[in-house]
N, C-alpha and C positions, 0 to 999 in steps of 0.2 A: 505561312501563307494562309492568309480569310480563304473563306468561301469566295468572297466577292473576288478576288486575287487570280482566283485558279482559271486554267485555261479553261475554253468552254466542253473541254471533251474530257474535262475531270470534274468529278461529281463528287470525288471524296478524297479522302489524302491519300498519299504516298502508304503513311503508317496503316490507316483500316483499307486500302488496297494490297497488302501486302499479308496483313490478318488476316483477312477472305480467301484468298490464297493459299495461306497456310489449313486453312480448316477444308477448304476444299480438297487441299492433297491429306490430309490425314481422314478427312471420310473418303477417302476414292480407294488408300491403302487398306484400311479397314472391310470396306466393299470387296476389294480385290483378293484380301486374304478369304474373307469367306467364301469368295467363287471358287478361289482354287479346294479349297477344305472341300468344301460339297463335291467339285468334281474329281477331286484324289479320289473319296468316296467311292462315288458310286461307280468310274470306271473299272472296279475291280468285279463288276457283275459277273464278267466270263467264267473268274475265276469262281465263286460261288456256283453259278450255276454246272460247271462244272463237277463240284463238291457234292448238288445236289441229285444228278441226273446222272452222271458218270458219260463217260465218252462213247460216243455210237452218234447214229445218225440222228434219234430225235433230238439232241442236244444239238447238235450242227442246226436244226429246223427252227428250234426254241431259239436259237444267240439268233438267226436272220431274223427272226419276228420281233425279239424284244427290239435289236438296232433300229427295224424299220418302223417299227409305231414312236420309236423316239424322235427318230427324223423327219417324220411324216407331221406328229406334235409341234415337234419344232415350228413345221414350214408352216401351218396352220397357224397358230399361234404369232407369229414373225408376220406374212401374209394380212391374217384379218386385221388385225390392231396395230401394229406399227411398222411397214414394210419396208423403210427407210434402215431399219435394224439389220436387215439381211447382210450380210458378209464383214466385212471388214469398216469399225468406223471412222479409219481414217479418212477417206474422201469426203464423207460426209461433215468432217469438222473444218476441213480446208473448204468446201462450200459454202458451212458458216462462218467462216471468217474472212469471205469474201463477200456475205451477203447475197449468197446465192441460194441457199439451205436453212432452213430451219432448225433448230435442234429441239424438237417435242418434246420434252426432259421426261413429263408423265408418263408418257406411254412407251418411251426407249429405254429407259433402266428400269423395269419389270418385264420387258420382253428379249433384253438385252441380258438379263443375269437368267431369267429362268429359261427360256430359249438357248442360251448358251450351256446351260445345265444339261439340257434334252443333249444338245447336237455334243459338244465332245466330250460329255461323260456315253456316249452309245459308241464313239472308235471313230469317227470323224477326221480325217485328217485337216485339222483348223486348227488356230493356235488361238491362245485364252488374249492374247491381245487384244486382237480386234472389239470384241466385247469391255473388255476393262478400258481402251483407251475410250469409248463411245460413252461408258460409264461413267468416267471421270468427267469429261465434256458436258456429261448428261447433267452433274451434279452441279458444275461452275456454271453453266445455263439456269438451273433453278437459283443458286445463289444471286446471280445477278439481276433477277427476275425480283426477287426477293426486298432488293437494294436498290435497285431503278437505275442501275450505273447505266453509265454513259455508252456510246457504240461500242467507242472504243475500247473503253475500261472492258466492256463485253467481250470483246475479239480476244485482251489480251487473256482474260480470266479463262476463255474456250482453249488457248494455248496453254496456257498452264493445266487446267485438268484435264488434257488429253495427255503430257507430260507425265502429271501424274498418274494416269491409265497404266502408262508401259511402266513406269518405273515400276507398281501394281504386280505389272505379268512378268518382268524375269527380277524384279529386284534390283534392277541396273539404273539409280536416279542420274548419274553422269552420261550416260549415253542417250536416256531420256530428256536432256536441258536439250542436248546436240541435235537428236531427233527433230524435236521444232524448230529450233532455227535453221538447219540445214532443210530437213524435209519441208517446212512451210514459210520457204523463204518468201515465196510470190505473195503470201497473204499475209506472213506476221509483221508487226509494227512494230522494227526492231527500236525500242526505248530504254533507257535505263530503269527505267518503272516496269514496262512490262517485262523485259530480262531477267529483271531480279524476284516478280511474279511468279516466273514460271522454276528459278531454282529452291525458291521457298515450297513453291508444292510440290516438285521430287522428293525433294528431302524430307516433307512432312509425310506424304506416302510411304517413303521407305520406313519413317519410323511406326507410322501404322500398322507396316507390314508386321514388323518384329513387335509391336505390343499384342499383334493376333498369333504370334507363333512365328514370322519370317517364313509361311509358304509357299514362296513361289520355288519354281524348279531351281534345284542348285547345276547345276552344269560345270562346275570346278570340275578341269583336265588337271595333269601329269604332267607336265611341260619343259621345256629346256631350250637355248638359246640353242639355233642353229649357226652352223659356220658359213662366212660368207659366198664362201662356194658353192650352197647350195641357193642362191640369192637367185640364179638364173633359170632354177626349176619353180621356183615361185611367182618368174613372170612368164612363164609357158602356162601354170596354171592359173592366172589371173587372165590370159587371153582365151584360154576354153574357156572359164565361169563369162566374162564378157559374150560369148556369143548363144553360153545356155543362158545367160540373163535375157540377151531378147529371145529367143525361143519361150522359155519361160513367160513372159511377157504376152508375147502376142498369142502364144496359143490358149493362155487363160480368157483372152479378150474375147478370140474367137469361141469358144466353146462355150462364153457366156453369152453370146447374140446368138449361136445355133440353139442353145439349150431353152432360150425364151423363145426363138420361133418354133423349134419342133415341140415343143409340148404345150403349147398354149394353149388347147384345150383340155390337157390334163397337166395342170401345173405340178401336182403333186407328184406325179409317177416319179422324176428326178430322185426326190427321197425314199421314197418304196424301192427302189432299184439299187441304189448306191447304200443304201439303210443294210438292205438282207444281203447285199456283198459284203461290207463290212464285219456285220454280225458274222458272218463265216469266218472269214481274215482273221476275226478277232481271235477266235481258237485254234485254228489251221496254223497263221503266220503272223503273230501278234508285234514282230516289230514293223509289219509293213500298217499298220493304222495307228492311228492316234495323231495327237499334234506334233508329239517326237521330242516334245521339252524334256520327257521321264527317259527317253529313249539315249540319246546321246552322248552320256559318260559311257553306258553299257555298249554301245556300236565302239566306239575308240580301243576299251579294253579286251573287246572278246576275241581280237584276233581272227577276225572271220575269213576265210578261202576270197579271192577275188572273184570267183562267181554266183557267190553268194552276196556281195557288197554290189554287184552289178543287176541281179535281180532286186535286190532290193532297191538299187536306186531307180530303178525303172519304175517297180510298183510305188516308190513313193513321189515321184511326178507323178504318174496316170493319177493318182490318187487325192494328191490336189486338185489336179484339173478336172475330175470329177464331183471330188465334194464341194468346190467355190462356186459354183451354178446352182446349187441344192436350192438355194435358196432360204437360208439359216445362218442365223449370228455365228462368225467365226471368221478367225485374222489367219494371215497369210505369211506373218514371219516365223512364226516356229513350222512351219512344214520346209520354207527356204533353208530355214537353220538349218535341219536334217536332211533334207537332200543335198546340201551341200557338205554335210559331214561324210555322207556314203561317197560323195565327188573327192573329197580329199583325201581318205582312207584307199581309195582307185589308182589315185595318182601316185598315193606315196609305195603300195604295192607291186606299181608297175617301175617304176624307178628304183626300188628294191630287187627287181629282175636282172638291171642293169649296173648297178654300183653298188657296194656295201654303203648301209646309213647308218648313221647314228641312233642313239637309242631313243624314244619317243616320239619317230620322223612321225610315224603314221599320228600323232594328235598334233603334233605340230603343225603337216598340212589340214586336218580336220578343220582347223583354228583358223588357219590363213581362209579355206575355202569358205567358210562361212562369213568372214567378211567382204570376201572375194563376190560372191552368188548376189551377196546383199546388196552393195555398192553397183553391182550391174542391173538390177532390176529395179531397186526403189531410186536410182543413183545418188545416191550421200555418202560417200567414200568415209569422211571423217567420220561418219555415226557408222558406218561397218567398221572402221578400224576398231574405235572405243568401244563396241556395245560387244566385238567379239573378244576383245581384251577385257572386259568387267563381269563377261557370262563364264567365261570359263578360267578367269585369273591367268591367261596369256599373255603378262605383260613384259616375259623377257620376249616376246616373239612380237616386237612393234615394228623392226624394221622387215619382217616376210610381211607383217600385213601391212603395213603402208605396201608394200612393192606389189603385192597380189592387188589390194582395194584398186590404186591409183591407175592398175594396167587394167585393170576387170570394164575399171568408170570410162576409161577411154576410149577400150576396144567395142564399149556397147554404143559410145556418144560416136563415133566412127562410123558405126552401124545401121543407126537413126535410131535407135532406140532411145524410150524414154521415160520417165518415172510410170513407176506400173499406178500410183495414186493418182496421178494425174491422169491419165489416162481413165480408170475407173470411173473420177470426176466426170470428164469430159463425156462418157458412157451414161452416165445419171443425171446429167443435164440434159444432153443428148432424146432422152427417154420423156424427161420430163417437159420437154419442148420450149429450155432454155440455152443459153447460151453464155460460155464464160465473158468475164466483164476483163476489159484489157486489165496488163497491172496498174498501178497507179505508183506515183513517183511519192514516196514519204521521207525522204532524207538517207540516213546513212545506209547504207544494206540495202537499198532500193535495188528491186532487178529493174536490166535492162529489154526486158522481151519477155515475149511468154514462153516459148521454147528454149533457143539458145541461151538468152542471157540468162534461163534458172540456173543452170548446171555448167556454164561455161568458164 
């Protein structure tokens, strides 16, 4: 096909559409590998400072101060130069690929990698997603800038290097293709061109990742198939996760419109407060902070007392819902992961009360709950199934997590609940004193509706 040939919304071929793509998932892997490197790094401050100071009280004074000048940096930094960076960048890619949002590539991947340096290398509980998926978008933004592509060529190259983002943060490029077309079904332009866009730059990511070392968190459980008898215990806890999903949900929404009205003349305190709490935690009770990526083989194996897996699930909800208002780059699925691994460790304990289990139950429900938690909040049931089957290599355990994802998606859509990005979206439009644009009809995978038809 000439130039003259091609449709007016292709500006360049098939083949240098699909190049571009591949380079932008292999810088986004690249990128991604270094974030994690620098934040493996430096989160082990505690542990140093510990080494230098020895245990007592000024050390407990020293972890709140270093925490709080990091997340106070952070928010400064996030704040004056690119404020769009703050939290998680998935809304913000789904905004631009509806042409709602901008994506500032300049100024969001230097306040998006160093910014996210600050906030979960100090004990944040925020996951490295968020950042690397905004990253990678950030990177197929400047490409296509670069290139003059076309809108659409544009829309799809944003979906692809958000793809490449996750694939980036856990190493999981198959659950990363599912991501986007499940999660951004309203806005992506499902094409064989653009489809095959977005699997070229997973895959070119993940090999980035392992030309930098393969850092992202490994999360490989111990696993074993369960017997179908226990099929009935995995849709009891697919209807809890369903209903902590909209909990989950709405109380992040809420605490992010009280936290912008009560501190609006002191934006910063957010981080000052939640900064020098952390720093403490961080030496006191170091599995209740962080994102929880590092954290979750070691919660499966340690065999922890059930009231101990109950305080910690506690303090790791309060814990997001505090730090995703802070006001600082950081994603929202590795703290879901982990709280829902202390939810499944709960359930398989208390049904250990009641029946002998097989050997592994407790990582078996871990596995099922995190896809379970996932699928109720973000609702993508398919991309909880695969992304908790490729993070922890639970793929004899397909049929609990189909039965957990599909009960979790229905009891929250039952509910009214609804994708927590979307929502966000609608929060940051909301703010900016716009307003989402209907869907529009593009052929195959068109939704039917803004709400119902996403997820129905």
């Amino acid at each position: 096909m000439t130039s003259g040939d091609r449709p007016p919304e292709q500006s360049i071929s098939d083949g240098a559409l699909y190049f571009l793509a591949g380079l932008c998932g292999l810088a986004t892997g690249v990128l991604g590998a270094a974030f994690h490197l620098v934040v493996d790094t430096l989160v082990r401050w505690p542990s140093w400072l510990v080494a230098y100071l020895g245990h007592g009280a000024l050390t407990l004074a020293a972890a709140a101060a270093i925490a709080a000048a990091a997340l106070v940096a952070a928010f400064f930094l996030t704040r004056l130069v690119a404020p769009e960076a703050a939290g998680s960048g998935v809304q913000e890619i789904e905004g631009a690929m509806e042409g709602l949002r901008d994506v500032r590539w300049r100024r969001v991947l230097p306040v998006k990698f160093v910014g996210g340096v600050l906030a979960l290398s100090s004990g944040l509980v925020a996951g490295r997603e968020g950042p690397t998926i905004h990253m990678g978008a950030s990177i197929a933004q400047a490409v296509s800038e670069r290139m003059k592509l076309s809108e659409a060529e544009l829309r799809g190259l944003l979906a692809a290097g958000a793809a490449a983002g996750l694939a980036a943060a856990f190493n999981a490029p198959l659950a990363a293709i599912l991501f986007v077309i499940e999660e951004t079904r309203k806005q992506f332009r499902y094409t064989l061109r653009s489809y095959t866009a977005v699997i070229i730059a997973s895959t070119a990511s993940a090999v980035g990742m392992e030309l930098v070392g393969g850092t992202a968190p490994q999360l490989k459980l111990d696993n074993a198939e369960m017997p179908l008898s226990l099929l009935p215990a995995f849709f009891v806890l697919g209807v809890f996760l369903g209903g902590l999903g909209i909990v989950f949900n709405r109380t992040l929404l809420f605490l992010l419109d009280w936290v912008a009205a009560a501190f609006r003349k002191v934006p910063f305190l957010p981080a000052l407060v939640v900064g020098a709490a952390i720093g403490v935690l961080a030496l006191v009770l170091p599995l209740a902070v962080g994102g929880g990526e590092l954290l979750i083989p070691g919660l499966v194996t340690a065999n922890l007392p059930i009231q101990i897996l109950l305080l910690l699930c506690l303090l790791r909800f309060v814990g997001v819902m505090v730090s995703y208002p802070v006001g600082v780059p950081g994603g929202i699925f590795a703290p879901l992961l982990t709280l829902a691994t202390t939810v499944g460790l709960i359930a398989a304990s208390l049904l250990q009360m009641a029946v002998p289990l097989p050997p592994l139950t407790g990582a078996a429900f871990a596995i099922a709950a995190m896809g379970g938690l996932f699928s109720a909040s973000i609702r993508a049931p398919l991309v909880g199934v695969v992304l908790a089957a490729e993070l922890t290599g639970g793929y004899a355990l397909i049929l609990p997590l189909i039965v957990t994802c599909v009960t979790a998606n229905a009891v929250s859509q039952a509910l009214g609940g609804r994708p927590i990005y979307e929502l966000l979206l609608e929060r940051t439009l909301r703010l900016a004193g716009k307003a989402p644009l209907p869907p529009v009809t593009t052929g195959v995978l068109s939704p039917v509706g803004v709400d119902e038809g996403r997820r129905s």
